[in-house]
PLY file of the C-alpha trace (Angstrom):
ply
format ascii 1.0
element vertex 70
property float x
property float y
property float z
element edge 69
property int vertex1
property int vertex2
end_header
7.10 3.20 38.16
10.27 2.48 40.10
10.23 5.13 43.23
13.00 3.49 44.67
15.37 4.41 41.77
13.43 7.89 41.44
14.31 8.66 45.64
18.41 7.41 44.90
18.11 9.74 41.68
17.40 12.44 44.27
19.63 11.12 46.90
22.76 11.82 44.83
21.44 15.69 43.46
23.16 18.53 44.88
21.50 19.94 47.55
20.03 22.97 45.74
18.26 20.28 44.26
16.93 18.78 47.19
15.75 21.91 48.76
13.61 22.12 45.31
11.85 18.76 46.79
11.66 19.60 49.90
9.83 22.91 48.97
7.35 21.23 46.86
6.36 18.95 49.91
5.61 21.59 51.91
3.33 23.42 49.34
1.63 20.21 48.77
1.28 20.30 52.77
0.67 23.69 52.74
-1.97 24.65 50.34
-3.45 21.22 48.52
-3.14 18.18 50.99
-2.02 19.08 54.60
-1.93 15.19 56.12
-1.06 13.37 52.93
2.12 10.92 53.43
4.64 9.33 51.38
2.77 5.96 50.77
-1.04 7.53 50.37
-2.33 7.18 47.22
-4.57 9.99 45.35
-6.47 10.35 42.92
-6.59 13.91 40.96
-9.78 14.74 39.53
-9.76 15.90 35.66
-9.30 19.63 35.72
-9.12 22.42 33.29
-5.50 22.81 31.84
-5.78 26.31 32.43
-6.09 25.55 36.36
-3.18 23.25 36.25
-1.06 25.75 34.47
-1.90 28.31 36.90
-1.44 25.76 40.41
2.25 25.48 38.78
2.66 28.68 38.08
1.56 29.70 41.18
4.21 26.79 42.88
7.13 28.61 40.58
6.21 32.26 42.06
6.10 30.86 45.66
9.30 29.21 45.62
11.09 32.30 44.07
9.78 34.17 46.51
10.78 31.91 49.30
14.57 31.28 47.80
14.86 35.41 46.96
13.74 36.44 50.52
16.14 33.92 52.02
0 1
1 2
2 3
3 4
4 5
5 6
6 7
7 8
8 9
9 10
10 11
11 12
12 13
13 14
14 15
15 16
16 17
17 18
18 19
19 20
20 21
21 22
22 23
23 24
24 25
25 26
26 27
27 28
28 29
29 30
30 31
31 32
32 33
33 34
34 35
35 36
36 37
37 38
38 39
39 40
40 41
41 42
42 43
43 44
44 45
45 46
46 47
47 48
48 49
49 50
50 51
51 52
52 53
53 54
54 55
55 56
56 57
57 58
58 59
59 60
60 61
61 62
62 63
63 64
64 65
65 66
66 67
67 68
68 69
């Protein structure tokens, strides 16, 4: 996978955009993996879809409620 190209693909977005990155690094901070950086590497355990589903679900309410309040 090229992250280089993926990081200028989000380089050019409009900045609505970017704070839509920048809000899913700080729930990853936040609530999954508070020290993680850029260049770690993790490995997600398998998981029941219906937990996945509902830890993106959960990300989508968050951020509404974080971009409605604001």
């Amino acid at each position: 996978m090229d992250l280089g190209y993926i990081e200028f693909l989000i380089s050019i977005m409009p900045q609505d955009d970017k704070r839509k990155i920048e809000f899913v690094e700080g729930f990853i901070h936040r609530y999954l993996i508070p020290n993680i950086k850029d260049d770690d590497i993790i490995a997600l355990e398998p998981m029941d879809y219906r937990l996945l589903k509902y830890l993106m679900f959960s990300l989508l309410m968050k951020y509404e409620s974080e971009t409605t309040a604001s």
